[in-house]
C-alpha positions as CSV (number, residue, x, y, z in Angstrom):
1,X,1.9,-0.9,-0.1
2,X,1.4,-2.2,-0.8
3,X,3.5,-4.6,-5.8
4,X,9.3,-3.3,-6.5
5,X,12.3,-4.4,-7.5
6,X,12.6,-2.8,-6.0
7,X,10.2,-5.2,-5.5
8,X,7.6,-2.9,-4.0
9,X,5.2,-3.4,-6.9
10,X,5.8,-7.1,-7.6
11,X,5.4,-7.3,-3.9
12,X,2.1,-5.8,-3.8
13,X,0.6,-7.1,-6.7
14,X,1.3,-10.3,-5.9
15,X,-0.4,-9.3,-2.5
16,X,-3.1,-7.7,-4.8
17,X,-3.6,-10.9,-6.9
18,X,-3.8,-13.1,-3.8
19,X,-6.5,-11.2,-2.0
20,X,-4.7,-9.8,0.8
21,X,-4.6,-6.1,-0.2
22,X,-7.8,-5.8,-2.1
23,X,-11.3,-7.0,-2.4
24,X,-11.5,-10.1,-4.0
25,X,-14.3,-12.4,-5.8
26,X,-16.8,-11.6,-8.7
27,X,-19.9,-10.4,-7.3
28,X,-21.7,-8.1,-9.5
29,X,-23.5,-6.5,-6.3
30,X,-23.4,-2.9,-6.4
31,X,-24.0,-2.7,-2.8
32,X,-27.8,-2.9,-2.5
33,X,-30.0,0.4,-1.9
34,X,-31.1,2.7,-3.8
35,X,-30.9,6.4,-5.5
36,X,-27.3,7.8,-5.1
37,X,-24.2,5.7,-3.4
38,X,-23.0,6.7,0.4
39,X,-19.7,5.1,-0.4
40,X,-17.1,7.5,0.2
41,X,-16.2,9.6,-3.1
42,X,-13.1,10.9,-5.2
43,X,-14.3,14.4,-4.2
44,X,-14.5,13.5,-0.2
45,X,-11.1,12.0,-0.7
46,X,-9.9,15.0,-2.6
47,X,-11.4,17.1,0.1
48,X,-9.7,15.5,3.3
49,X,-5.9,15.1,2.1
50,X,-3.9,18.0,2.7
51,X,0.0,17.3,1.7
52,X,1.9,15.2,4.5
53,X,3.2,17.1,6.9
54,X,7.0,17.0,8.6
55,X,6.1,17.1,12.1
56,X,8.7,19.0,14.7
57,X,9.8,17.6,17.6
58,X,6.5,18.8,20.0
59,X,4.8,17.0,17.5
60,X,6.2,14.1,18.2
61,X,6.3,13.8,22.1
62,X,4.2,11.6,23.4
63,X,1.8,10.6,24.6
64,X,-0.6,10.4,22.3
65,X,-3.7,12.5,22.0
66,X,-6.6,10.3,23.8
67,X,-9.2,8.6,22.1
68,X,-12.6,10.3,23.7
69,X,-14.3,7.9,26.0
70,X,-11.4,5.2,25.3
71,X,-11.0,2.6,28.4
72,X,-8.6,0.2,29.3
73,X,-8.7,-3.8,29.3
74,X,-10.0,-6.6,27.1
75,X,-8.7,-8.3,24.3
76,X,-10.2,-7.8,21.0
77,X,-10.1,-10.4,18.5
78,X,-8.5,-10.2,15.2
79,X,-9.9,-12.4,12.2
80,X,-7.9,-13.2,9.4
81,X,-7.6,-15.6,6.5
82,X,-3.9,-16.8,6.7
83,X,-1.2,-16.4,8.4
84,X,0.9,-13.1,8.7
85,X,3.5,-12.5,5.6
86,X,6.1,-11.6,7.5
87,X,7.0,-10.5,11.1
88,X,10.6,-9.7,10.7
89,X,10.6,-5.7,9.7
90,X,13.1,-6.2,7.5
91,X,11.0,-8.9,5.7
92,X,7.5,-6.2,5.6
93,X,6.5,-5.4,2.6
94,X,2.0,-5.8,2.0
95,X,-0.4,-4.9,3.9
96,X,-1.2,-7.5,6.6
97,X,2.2,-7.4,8.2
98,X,2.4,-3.5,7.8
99,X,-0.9,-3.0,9.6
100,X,0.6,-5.9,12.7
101,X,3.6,-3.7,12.5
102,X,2.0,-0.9,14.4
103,X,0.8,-2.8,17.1
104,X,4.7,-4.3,17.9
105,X,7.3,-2.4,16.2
106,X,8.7,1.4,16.1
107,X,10.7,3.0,13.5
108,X,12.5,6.5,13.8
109,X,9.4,8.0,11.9
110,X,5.4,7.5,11.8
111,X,2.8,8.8,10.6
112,X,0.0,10.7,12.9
113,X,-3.0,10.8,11.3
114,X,-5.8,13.8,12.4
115,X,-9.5,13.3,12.4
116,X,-9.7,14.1,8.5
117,X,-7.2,11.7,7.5
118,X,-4.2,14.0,7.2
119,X,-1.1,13.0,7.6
120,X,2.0,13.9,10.1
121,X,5.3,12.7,9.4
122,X,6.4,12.7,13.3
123,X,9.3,11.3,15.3
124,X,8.8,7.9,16.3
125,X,12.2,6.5,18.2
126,X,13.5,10.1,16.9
127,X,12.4,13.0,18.5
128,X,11.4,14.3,15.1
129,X,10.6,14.1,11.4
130,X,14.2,14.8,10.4
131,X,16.6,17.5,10.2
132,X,18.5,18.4,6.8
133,X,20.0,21.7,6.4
134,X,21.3,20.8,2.1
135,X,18.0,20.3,0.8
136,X,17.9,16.4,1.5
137,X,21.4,14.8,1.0
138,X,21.6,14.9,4.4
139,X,19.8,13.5,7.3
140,X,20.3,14.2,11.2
141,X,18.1,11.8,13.5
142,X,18.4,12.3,17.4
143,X,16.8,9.5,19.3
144,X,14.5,10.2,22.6
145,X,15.0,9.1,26.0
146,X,13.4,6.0,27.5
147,X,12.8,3.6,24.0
148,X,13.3,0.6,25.1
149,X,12.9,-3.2,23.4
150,X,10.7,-5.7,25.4
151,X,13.4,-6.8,27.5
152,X,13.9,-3.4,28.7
153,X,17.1,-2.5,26.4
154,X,17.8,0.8,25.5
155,X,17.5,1.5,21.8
156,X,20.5,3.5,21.0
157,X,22.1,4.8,17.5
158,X,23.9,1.2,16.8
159,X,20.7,0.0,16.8
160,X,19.4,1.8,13.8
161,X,22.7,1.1,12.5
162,X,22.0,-2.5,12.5
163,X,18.8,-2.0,11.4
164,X,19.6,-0.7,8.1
165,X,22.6,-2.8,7.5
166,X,20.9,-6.1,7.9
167,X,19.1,-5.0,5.2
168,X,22.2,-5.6,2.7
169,X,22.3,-9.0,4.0
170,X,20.8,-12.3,1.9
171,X,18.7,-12.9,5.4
172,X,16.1,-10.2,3.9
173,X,14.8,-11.3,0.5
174,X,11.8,-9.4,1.3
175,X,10.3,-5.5,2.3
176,X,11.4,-2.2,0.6
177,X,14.7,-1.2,-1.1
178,X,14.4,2.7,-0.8
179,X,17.1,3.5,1.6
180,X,19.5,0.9,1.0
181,X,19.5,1.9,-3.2
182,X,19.6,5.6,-2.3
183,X,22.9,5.0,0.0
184,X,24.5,3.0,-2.1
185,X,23.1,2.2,-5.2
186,X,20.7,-0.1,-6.9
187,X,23.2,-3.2,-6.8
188,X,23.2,-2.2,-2.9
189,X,24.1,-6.0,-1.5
190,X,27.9,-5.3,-3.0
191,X,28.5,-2.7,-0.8
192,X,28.0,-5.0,2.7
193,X,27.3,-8.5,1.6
194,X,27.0,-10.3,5.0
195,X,25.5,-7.2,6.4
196,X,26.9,-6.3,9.7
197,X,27.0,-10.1,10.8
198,X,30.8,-10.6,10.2
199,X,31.9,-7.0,11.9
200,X,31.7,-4.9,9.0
201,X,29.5,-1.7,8.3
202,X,28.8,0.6,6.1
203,X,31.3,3.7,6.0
204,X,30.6,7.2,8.0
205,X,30.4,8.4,4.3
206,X,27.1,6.9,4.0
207,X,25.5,6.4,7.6
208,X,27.3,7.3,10.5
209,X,26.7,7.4,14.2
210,X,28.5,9.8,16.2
211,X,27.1,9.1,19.4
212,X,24.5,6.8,21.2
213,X,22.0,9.3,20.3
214,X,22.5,10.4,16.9
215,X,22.2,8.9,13.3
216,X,23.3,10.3,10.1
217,X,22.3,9.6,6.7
218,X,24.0,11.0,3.9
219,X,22.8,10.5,-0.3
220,X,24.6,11.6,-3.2
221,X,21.3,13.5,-4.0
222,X,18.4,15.5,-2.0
223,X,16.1,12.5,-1.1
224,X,13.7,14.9,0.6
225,X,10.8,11.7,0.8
226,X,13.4,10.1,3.7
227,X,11.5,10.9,6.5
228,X,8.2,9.1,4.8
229,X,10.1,6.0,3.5
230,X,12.0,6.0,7.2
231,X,7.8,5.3,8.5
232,X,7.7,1.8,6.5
233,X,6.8,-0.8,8.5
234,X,10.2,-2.6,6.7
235,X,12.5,0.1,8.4
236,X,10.9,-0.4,11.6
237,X,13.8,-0.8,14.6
238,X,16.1,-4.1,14.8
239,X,17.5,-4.3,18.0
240,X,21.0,-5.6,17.5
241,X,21.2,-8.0,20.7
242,X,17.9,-9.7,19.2
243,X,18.6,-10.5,16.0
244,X,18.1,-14.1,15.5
245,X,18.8,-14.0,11.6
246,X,15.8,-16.1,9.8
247,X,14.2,-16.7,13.0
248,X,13.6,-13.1,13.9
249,X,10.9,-13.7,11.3
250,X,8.9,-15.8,14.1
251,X,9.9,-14.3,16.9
252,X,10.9,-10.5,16.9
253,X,11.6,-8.7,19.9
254,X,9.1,-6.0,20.5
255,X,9.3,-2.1,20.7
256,X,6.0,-1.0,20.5
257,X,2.9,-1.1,22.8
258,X,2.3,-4.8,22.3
259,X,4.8,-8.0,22.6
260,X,3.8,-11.9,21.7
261,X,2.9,-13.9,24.1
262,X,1.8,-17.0,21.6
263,X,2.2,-17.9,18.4
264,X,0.6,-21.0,16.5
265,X,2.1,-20.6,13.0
266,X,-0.7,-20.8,10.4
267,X,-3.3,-20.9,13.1
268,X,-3.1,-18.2,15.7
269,X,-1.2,-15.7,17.7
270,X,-2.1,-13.9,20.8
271,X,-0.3,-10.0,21.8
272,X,-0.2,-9.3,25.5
273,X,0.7,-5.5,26.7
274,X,4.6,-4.6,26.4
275,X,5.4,-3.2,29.5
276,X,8.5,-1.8,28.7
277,X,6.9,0.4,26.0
278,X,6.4,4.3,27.1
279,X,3.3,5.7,26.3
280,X,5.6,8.9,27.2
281,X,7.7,8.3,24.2
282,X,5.0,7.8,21.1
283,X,2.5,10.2,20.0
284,X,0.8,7.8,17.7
285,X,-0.1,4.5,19.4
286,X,-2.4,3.5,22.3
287,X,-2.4,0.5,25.1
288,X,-5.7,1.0,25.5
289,X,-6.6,-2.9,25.1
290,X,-4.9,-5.6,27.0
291,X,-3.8,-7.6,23.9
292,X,-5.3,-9.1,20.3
293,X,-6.4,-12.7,19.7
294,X,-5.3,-13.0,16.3
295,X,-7.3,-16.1,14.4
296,X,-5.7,-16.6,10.7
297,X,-7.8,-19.7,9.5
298,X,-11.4,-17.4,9.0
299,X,-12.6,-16.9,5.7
300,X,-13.6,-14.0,4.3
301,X,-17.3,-15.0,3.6
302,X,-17.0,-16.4,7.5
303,X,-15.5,-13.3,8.9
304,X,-18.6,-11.7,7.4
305,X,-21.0,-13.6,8.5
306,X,-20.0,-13.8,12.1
307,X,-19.1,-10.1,12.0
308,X,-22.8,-9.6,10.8
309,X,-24.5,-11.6,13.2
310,X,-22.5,-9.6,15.9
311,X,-22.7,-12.5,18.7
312,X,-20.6,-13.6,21.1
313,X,-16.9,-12.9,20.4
314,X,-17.6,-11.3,17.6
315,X,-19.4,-8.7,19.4
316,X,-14.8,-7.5,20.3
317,X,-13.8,-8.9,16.7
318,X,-12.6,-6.7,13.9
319,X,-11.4,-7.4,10.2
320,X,-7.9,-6.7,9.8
321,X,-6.8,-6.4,6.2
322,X,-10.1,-8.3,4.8
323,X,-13.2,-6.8,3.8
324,X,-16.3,-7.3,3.8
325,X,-17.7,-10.8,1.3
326,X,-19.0,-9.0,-1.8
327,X,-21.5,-11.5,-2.0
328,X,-22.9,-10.6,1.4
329,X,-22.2,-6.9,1.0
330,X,-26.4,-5.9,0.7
331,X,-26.4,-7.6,3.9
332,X,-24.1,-5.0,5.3
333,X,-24.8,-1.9,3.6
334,X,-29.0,-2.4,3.2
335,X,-29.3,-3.1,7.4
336,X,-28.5,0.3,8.7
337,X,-27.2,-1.4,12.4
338,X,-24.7,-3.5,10.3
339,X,-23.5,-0.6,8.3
340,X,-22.9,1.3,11.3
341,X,-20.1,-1.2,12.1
342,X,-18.3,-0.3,9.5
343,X,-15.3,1.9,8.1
344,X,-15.3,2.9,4.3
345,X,-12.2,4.8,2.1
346,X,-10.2,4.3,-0.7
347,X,-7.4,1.6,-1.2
348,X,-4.1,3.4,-2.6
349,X,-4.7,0.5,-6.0
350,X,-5.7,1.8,-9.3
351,X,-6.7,-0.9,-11.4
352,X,-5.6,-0.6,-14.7
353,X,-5.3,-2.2,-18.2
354,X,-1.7,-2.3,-19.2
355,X,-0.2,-2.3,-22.6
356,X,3.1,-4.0,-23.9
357,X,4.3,-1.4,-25.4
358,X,6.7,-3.1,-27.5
359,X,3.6,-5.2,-29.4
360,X,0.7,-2.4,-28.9
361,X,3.0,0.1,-31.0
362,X,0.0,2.7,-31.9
363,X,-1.3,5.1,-29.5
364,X,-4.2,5.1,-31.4
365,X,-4.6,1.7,-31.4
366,X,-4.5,2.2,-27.2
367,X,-6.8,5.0,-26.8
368,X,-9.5,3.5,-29.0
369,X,-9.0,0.2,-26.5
370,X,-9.1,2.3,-23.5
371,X,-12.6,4.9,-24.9
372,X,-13.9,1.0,-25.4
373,X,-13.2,-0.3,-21.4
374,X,-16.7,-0.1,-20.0
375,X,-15.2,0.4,-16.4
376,X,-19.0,0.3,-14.7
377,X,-19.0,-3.3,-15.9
378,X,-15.3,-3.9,-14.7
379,X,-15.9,-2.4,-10.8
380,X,-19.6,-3.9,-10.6
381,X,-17.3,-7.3,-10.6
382,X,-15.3,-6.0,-7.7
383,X,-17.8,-5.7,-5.3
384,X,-19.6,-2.7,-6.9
385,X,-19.9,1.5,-5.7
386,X,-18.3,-0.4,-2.6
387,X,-15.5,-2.0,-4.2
388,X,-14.1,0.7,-6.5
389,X,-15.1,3.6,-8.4
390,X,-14.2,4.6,-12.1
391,X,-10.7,6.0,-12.3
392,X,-9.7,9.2,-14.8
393,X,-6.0,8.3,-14.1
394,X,-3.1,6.9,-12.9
395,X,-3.1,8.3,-9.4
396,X,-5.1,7.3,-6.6
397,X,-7.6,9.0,-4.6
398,X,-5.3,8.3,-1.2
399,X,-2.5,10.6,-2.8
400,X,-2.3,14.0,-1.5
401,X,-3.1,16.7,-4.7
402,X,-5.5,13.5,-6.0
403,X,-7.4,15.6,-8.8
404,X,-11.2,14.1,-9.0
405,X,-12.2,16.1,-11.9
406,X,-8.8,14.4,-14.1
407,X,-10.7,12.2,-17.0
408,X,-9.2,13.0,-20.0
409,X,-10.7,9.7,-21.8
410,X,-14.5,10.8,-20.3
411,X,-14.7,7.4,-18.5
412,X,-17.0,9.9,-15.9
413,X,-19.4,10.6,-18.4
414,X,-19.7,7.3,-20.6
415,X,-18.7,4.7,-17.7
416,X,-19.4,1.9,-20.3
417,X,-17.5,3.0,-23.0
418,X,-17.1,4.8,-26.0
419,X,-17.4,2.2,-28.4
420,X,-18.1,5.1,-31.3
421,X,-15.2,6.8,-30.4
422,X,-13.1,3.7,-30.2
423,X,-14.2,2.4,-34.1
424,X,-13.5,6.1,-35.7
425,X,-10.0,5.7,-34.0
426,X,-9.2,2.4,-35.2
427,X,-10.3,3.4,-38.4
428,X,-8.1,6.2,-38.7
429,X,-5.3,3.7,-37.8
430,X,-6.0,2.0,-40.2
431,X,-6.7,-1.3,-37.9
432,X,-8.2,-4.4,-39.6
433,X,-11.1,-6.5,-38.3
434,X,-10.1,-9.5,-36.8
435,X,-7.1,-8.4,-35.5
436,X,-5.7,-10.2,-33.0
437,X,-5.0,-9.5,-29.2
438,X,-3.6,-11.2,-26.5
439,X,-4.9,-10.7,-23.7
440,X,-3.5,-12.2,-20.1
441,X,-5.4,-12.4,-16.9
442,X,-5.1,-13.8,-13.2
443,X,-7.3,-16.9,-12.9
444,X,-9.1,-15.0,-9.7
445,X,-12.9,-15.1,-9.8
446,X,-12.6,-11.5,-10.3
447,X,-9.9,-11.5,-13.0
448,X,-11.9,-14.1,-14.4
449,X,-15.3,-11.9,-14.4
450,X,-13.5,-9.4,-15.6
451,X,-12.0,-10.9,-18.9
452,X,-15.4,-12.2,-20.2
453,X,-16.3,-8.0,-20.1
454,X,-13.2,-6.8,-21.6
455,X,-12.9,-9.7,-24.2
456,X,-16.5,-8.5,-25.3
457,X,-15.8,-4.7,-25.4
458,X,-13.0,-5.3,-27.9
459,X,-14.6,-7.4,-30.3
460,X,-17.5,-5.3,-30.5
461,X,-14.6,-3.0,-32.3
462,X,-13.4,-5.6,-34.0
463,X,-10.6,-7.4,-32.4
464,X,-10.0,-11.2,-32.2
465,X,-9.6,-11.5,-28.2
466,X,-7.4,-14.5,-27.3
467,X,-7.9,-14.7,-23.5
468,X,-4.8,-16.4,-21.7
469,X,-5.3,-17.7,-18.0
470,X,-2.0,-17.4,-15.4
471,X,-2.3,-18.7,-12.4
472,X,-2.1,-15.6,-9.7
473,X,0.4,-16.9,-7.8
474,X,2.9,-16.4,-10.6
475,X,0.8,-13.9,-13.0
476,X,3.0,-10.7,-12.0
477,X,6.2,-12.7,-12.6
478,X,4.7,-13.7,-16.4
479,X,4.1,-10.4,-17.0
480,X,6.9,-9.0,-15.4
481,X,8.8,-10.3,-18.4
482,X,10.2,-8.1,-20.9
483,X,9.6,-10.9,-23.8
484,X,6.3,-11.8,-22.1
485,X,3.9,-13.0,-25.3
486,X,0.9,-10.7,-23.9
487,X,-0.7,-7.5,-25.6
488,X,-2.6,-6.5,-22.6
489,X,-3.1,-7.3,-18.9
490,X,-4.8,-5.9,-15.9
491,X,-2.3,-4.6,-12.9
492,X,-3.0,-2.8,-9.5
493,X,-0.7,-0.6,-8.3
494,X,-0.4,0.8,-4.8
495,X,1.5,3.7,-3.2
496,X,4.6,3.0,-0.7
497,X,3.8,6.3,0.6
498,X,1.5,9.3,0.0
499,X,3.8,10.2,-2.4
500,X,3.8,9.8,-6.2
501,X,7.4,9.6,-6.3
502,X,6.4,5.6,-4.9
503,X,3.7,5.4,-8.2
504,X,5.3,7.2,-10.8
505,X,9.0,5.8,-10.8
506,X,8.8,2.3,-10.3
507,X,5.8,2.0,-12.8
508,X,6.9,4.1,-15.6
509,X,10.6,5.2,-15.5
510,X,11.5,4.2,-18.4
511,X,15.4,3.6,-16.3
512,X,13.5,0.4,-14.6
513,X,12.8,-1.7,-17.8
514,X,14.0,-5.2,-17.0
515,X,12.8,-8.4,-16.4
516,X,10.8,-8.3,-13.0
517,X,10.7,-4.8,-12.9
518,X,7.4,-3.2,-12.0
519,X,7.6,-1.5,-15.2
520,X,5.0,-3.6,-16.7
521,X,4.4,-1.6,-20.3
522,X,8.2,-0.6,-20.7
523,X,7.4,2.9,-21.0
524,X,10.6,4.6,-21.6
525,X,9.9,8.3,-22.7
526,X,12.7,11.0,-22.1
527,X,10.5,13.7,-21.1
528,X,9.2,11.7,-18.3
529,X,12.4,10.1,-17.4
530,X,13.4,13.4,-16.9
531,X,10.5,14.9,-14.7
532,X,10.9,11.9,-12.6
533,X,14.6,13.2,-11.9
534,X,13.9,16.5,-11.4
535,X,10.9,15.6,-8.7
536,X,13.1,13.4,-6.8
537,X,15.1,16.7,-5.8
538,X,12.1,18.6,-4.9
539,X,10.6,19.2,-1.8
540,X,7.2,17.8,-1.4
541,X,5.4,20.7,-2.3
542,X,7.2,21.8,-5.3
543,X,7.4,18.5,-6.4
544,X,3.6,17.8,-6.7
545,X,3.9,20.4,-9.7
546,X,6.3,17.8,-11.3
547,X,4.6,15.0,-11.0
548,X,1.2,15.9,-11.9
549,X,3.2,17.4,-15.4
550,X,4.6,13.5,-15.7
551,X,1.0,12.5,-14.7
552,X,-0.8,13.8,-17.6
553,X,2.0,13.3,-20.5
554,X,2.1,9.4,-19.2
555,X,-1.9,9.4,-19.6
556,X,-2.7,11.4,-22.7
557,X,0.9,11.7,-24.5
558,X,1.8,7.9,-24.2
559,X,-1.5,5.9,-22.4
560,X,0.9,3.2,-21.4
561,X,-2.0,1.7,-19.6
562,X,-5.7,2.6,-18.7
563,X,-6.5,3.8,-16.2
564,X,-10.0,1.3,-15.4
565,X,-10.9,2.5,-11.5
566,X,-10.2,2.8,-7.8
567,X,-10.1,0.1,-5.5
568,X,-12.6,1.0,-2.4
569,X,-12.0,-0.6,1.1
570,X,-14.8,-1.4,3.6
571,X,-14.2,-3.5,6.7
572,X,-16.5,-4.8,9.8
573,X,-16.2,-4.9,13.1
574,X,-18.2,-5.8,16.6
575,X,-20.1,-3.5,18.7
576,X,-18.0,-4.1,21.5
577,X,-15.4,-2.1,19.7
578,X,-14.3,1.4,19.8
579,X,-12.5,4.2,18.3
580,X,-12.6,2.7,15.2
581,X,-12.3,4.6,12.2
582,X,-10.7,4.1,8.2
583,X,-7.2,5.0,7.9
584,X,-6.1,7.5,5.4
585,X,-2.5,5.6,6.0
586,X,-2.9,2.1,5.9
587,X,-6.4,1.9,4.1
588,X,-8.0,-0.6,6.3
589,X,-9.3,-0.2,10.3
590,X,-6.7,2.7,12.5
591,X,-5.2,0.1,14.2
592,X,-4.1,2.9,17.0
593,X,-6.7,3.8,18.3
594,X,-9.3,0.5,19.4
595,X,-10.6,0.2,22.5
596,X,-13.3,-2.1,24.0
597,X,-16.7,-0.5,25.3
598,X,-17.5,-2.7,28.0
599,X,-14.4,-4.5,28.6
C-alpha cells in the first residue's frame, strides 16, 4: 500500500519517505531487553499466512462474527500526525486513508481476516468474492439487499458503474490504476475523458450492468487477482447522487458503519454511528463504538508518550497508522504493562538498495556491494529487532508463500556483511580502488543514519562514496528518472495486495521502464518479463509457482537491488480499549474490531 504509475509505488514511497507508512527517525535502539527478541519473526509470519482465500457467498453474509466480550458505546480517540491524505475513494491510495476507509466506506469486496491473520476475499456490497466461469476475463458481481448510503439510498449497479468510471476522469489524480488499465488499457483516460459527468460511459464490451443488481466486468485477458484489487480502499463505492467532484474529497457520503459528523481540516474530525448501515449486510466490520475522535496535530514522540502514561483520554486512545517513537521504544517494550498495549507484525515494505542498472553494469560489481551491506547496522537505525528484521529477498514477510529460509547472499548468517566476499568479487571484476559511486538518499533522519553506514561499508572495499542528499518530498520523483545521475539508492516497496503480482510487476517489469515508473533499476530481462505474463493468467495458487521462479532469477540472476530488511510495525494503545489486535491486511491496529471496556 501502500509507492505506481500506476502510481502505486510512487504513491507509497512517497508515503514511505514521509513517515506515514513506516517507522521513521534514527534511533539505534534495538528495543531494550535482553537474551533473544519477542518481536514477531519471518518464521511466525511464514507460519500464519495461508493463501487468500475467495470467500462464497455464506461467507459473506453478515453480520459479522462477534468480538468476545465486545460492548457497545464510547468514543475512542484516534491520534495522528496530520491530516488524512485523501477521503475521496477514488483519491485512496497509502495507508492512513486506507485504514479510515474501513471505518466509512464499502466496496463490492473485503477482506475478512481470521484469528491467525488469514485472509478471505468476501463479498462486501456483493454477495460474494466473484463469479467467473473463463478463467478470469470475466467477472459477474450481484449486489445484496439492503446497502444503503448515509442518506438511506439504495446502492444499486449504476452505482458501481459510476464508481469505476469516475475514475477515467481528471477529478482523480490519485489511488490505484488496476482496473481501469486492465479494461481499457494503460492510456485508460482516452477511453472516457470526462468520465461519466457529461452522459457518457464506458461500453457493455467492457462493464456492463444488466440490471439494478448485477455488474459485469469483462478483460481481454484472465485477471484472476480482480476480486483482491476490487477490496482497495480506492475502489470503494461512489454513490452517483453524492458525487460532488473535488469536494467529495471533504465530504464523502458514507456507506459503512460510521458517517462524519465534523470535520476541522488539518486539525480534527469526529465519526458518529451511520444508521443506515446494516450490520446484516457486512461480515467484516463492527459498530461496536459510538464514533472516533480523530486528533491529526499529535506527534509521534507525543502520541508515545501520552499512550505510555495511559491517563485520562488516553486511557480510549489508539495509534492509527503511527508507531511507537523509536527513541522511546525501551520505554514500551522493557515495562511489561506498556507492552501489553501493544500490537506487533510485519509492514508489507522491504527496504532495499537499488541499482541503476544502466551505470552499475556488472553483476559482480552488485553482488560484492550487496555481501558488503551490513543490514544489522542498517535496521538498528530503524528502530531496531522492532523496526525491521534482515531481509533474504525481495518479498515480504506479509505475502502469502513468504519463504523465511530464502538468503541466497547469507545476510542471515553474516548480518554485517561480507566484506571478504565482497573484495575477492571486485577483484575478479577487475574494479579499481577509488572508484567512484554515487550514492542518493532521502534527507530523513533515518535515510540520513543510514548513508553514514553504507558510505562506510563501501569504502572499506574500496569505493569513493559520493553521498547526495534529496529532499524526501521529491526523492522518489529524482529517482524515478530514467537519466537520474545516481548509482544507488535506498527504496521501500509495499504490496497492493497479498499478492506478488502487486511487487513483482510494477518494480521490475522490464515493460514499465519510463520516467516515473516504479521501476527504479530498469530491470528489463526477457525471462522475467515473460514469467510476469504468464502469472498474470494464473490462478492464485498456480501462480505462486511463477512468481517465486521470477523471484529468485530477479535476486540471484540479475540482483537489480538488495534486498537490506523488513519493515516491522508496532503500535500503542489505551487500556480502555478492546479487541485490538495487528492486522495481517492493513499492517497497523484491526480497525474492525475495537471496542471500549468500560464505556
Amino acid at each position: 500500500m501502500k509507492p505506481i504509475r500506476t502510481r502505486t509505488a510512487r504513491a507509497i514511497a512517497v508515503a514511505i519517505v514521509a513517515g506515514s507508512l513506516a517507522l521513521t527517525g534514527c534511533s539505534s535502539n534495538d528495543g531494550g531487553g535482553k537474551g533473544k527478541s519477542d518481536a514477531k519473526s519471518q518464521k511466525d509470519a511464514a507460519e500464519q499466512q495461508d493463501p487468500v482465500a475467495y470467500g462464497d457467498a455464506a461467507a459473506s453474509t453478515g453480520p459479522a462474527q462477534e468480538v468476545p466480550g465486545a460492548k457497545p458505546g464510547g468514543f475512542i480517540n484516534v491520534y495522528m500526525q496530520s491530516d488524512l491524505t485523501h477521503m475521496d475513494p477514488g483519491q485512496i491510495y497509502v495507508s492512513d486513508a486506507g485504514q479510515f476507509a474501513n471505518l466509512i466506506h464499502r466496496g463490492l469486496t473485503n477482506f475478512q481476516e481470521d484469528e491467525q491473520g488469514n485472509l478471505t476475499v468476501v463479498g462486501d456490497v456483493a454477495t460474494d468474492s466473484g463469479q467467473t466461469t473463463d478463467g478470469g476475463k470475466t467477472w459477474t458481481y450481484k449486489l445484496k439487499d439492503g446497502v444503503k448510503d448515509e442518506d438511506g439510498n439504495p446502492i444499486t449497479s449504476a452505482d458501481v458503474r459510476h464508481t469505476i468510471e469516475r475514475l477515467y476522469s481528471k477529478v482523480i489524480f490519485d489511488g490505484p490504476t488496476y482496473i481501469q488499465s486492465w479494461l481499457s488499457g494503460n492510456d485508460y483516460r482516452k477511453a472516457l475523458p470526462d468520465g461519466p459527468y457529461k452522459g457518457k460511459h464506458l461500453p457493455d464490451t467492457v462493464l456492463e450492468t444488466p440490471d439494478d443488481k448485477t455488474v459485469v466486468f469483462k478483460f481481454s485477458q484472465p485477471r484472476p487477482d480482480l476480486p483482491q484489487a476490487l477490496a482497495m480502499a480506492g475502489y470503494a463505492i461512489v454513490p452517483a447522487k453524492q458525487d460532488t467532484k473535488e469536494k467529495y474529497d471533504k465530504a464523502p457520503a458514507a456507506l459503512g458503519p460510521y458517517k462524519i459528523a465534523e470535520y476541522k481540516p488539518g486539525k480534527s474530525m469526529k465519526l458518529v454511528k451511520n444508521t443506515q448501515w446494516d450490520p446484516k449486510t457486512d461480515s467484516v466490520r463492527h459498530q461496536y463504538v459510538d464514533g472516533y475522535n480523530f486528533t491529526s496535530t499529535v506527534s509521534q514522540p507525543s502520541q508515545t508518550k501520552r499512550l505510555i502514561s495511559d491517563q485520562g483520554e488516553a486511557k480510549n486512545a489508539i495509534q492509527f497508522t503511527d508507531s511507537v517513537d523509536p527513541a522511546q521504544m525501551a520505554d514500551v517494550v522493557t515495562d511489561p504493562q506498556t507492552k501489553k498495549r501493544t500490537i506487533q507484525g510485519y509492514q508489507p515494505y522491504v527496504w532495499q538498495l537499488t541499482f541503476n542498472l544502466d551505470r552499475v553494469k556488472d553483476k559482480k560489481v552488485r553482488d560484492a556491494i550487496t555481501y558488503a551491506i551490513p543490514s544489522q547496522s542498517m535496521v538498528q537505525a530503524d528502530g531496531g529487532r522492532y523496526g525491521g528484521e534482515i531481509a533474504g529477498g525481495l518479498l515480504a514477510p506479509t505475502l502469502p508463500g513468504f519463504d523465511p529460509s530464502y538468503d541466497p547472499f547469507g545476510k542471515l548468517k553474516k548480518p554485517n556483511g561480507d566484506i571478504e566476499k565482497a573484495k575477492e568479487l571486485l577483484k575478479e571484476a577487475g574494479v579499481k580502488e577509488g572508484t567512484k559511486l554515487t550514492y542518493a538518499y532521502s534527507n530523513t533522519p533515518r535515510g540520513q543514519a543510514q548513508q553514514v553506514i553504507l558510505k562506510d561499508a563501501l569504502e572499506k572495499i574500496g569505493f569513493d562514496v559520493q553521498s547526495k542528499e534529496i529532499d524526501r518530498a521529491s526523492f522518489y520523483e529524482q529517482v524515478g528518472k530514467l537519466n537520474n545521475p545516481y548509482d544507488l539508492y535506498m527504496t521501500g516497496w509495499g504490496q497492493d495486495w497479498p499478492s506478488p503480482s502487486t511487487v513483482i510487476t510494477p518494480v521490475y517489469d522490464g515493460e514499465l521502464v519510463a520516467d516515473g515508473a516504479s521501476n527504479y533499476s530498469h530491470i528489463d530481462d526477457k525471462q522475467v518479463n515473460e514469467l510476469i505474463q504468464k502469472a498474470l493468467k494464473q490462478e492464485p495458487e498456480e501462480a505462486a509457482k511463477t512468481w517465486e521462479q521470477a523471484h529468485h532469477r530477479i535476486v540471484e540472476e540479475i540482483n537489480p537491488a538488495a534486498p537490506v530488511y523488513y519493515s516491522k510495525q508496532i503500535q500503542l494503545f489505551g487500556s480502555n480499549v478492546g479487541g485490538a489486535k495487528y492486522s495481517t491486511e492493513s499492517s497497523y491496529i484491526d480497525i474492525n474490531d475495537l471496542y471500549l471496556k468500560q464505556p
